[in-house]
N, C-alpha and C positions, 0 to 999 in steps of 0.2 A: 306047603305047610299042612302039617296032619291033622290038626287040631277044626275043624269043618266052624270053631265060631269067628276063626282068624281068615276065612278063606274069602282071595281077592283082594287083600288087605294090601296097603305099598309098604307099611311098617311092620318089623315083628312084634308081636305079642308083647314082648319087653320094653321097648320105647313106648308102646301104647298104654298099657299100665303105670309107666312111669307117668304121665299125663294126667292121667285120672287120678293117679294120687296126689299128685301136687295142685289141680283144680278143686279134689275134695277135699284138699284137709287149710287150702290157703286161699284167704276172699282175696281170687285173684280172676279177671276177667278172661271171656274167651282173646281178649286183643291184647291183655298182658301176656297169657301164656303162647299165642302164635308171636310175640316180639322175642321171648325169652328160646323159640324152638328157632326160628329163624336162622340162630349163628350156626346150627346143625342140620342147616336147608329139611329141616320138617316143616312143613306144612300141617295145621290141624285139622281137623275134619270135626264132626260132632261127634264125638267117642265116648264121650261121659252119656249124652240121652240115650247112646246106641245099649251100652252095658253095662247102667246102673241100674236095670230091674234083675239083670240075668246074675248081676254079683249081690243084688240084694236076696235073691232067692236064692243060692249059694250058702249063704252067711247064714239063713235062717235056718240050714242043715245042722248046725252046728251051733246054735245059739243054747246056752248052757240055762234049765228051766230049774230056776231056785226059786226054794218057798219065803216068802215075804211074809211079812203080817201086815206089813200096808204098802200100797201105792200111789202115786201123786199122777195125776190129769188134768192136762188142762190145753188151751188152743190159743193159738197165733194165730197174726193176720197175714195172708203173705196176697199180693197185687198182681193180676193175670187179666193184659190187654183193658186198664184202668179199671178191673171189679175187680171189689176184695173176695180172696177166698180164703178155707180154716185148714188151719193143719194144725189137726189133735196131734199129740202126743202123750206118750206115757212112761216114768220110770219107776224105780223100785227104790228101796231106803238107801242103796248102795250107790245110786246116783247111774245105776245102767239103764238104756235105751229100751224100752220092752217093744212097743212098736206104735208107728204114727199113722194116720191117714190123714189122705185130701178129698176135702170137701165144698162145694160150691157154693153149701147151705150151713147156717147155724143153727140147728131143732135137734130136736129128739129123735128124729129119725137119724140122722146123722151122726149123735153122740151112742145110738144104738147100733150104729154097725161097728163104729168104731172102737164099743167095752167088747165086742162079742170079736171081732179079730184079736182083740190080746187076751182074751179068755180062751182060745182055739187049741189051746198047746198044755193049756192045765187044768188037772181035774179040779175037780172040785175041793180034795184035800189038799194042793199044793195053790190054791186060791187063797190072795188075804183075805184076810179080817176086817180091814178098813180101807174105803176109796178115799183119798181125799180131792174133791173137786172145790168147783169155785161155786157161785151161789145161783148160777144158769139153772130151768127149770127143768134142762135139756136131760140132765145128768138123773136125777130124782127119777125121769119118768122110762128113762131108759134101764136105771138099774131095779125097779119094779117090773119092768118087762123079762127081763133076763132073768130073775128069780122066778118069774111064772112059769117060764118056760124050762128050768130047768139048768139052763144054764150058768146059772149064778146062786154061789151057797147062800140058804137062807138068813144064816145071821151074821150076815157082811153088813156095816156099818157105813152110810158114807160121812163123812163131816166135812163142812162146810167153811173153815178156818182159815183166813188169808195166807196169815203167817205158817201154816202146815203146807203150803205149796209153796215156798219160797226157792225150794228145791229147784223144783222143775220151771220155775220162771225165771230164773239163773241158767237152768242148762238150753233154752229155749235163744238167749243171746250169740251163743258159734255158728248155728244154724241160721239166725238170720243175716250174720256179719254175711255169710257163703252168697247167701239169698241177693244180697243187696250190690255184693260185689258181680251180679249176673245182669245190671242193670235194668229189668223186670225180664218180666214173661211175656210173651203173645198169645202162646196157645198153652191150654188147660193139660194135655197128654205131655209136652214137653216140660212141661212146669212140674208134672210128678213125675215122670223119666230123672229128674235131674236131683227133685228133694230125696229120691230116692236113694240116689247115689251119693248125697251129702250124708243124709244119717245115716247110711253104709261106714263109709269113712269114718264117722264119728265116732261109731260104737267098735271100729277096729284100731282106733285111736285111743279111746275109753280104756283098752284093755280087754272086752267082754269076750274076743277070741283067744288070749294069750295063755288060756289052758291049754289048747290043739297046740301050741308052737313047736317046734324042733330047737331045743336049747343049744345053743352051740357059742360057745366063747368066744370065737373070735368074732363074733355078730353082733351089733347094737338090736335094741331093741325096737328100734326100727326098721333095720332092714330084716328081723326075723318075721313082722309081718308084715312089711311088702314080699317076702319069701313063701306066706301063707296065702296070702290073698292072689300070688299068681300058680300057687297048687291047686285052688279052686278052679280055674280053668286049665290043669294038668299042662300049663309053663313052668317049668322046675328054675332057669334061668333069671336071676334080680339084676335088672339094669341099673347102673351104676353112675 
């Protein structure tokens, strides 16, 4: 195989993709989907922890940077070897994935690293106007930090308004359905190897790449991005 991230593999790149998208986009177990590959003597391997950072960094080539006038933030609980951990999230009015992190801790340190990864990609003019977070004191001190520093336009607004994040605590329930059908976590690097490869999925599910598509009629829109997402790793072939 020419492709050096498939190499040593027993499977081609197509059946392996195929995997991954059916683990990422359906709360289905690693022991459903090893029953479901069985009648086609596959065997699974961990395939989602292996290449869901490498296709989330993939995707983030290509993520399309539109100006908002506001954004919605906010964090989940997800459970790693019985301690709770957070995983921020972020989207935009349009209901797109902008980007999540994990974290061990809920402070202000943590809601700071986490405004400054999705500020990384836009300047200052294509930055909204309004954050909407929840009433944590995490968010306040963080987005006072980032305006010090530069990073964040001066007269960004945050507000504080339940029902203004209803958005994104709606879009926060597919991602934990995935989460929960994982039956938890053990370890911390596995547990974001894997979230990662869920809101991958998500946000190629969402739509948010379906500008790159290759339109072609006789294709569902489905298989035009399972067609896209195995371009990313230069497989031209969609398993079927």
């Amino acid at each position: 195989m020419s492709n050096h991230e498939f190499k040593w593999k027993h499977f081609t790149p197509e059946i392996i993709f195929w995997c991954l998208r059916w683990y990422g986009s359906t709360p289905m177990s690693y022991a459903n989907i090893s029953n479901m590959l069985a009648e086609r003597e596959i065997s699974v391997n961990r395939w989602f922890i292996e290449y869901s950072p490498a296709l989330r960094k993939k995707l983030r080539r290509y993520q399309f940077i539109r100006v908002d006038s506001s954004w919605q933030l906010d964090e989940t609980y997800v459970k790693v070897k019985g301690k709770w951990f957070y995983l921020y999230r972020a989207i935009n009015k349009q209901g797109e994935t902008l980007d999540f992190y994990f974290s061990k801790k809920r402070n202000k340190y943590s809601a700071y690293q986490f405004f400054k990864r999705c500020l990384k990609y836009y300047p200052l003019d294509k930055q909204p106007k309004t954050l909407n977070t929840d009433k944590h004191s995490s968010y306040a001190n963080a987005i006072a930090r980032l305006k010090k520093e530069g990073y964040l336009r001066k007269d960004v607004k945050q507000r504080q308004v339940k029902y203004l994040n209803n958005g994104i605590e709606s879009d926060h329930s597919p991602i934990k359905k995935l989460i929960m059908a994982t039956s938890g976590f053990k370890v911390q690097k596995r547990a974001w190897a894997t979230i990662q490869g869920f809101e991958s999925m998500r946000m190629l599910n969402k739509g948010q790449f379906d500008f790159w598509l290759r339109r072609d009629e006789r294709k569902t829109i489905v298989r035009e991005r399972s067609a896209f997402m195995n371009r990313l790793f230069n497989v031209d072939a969609i398993y079927a």
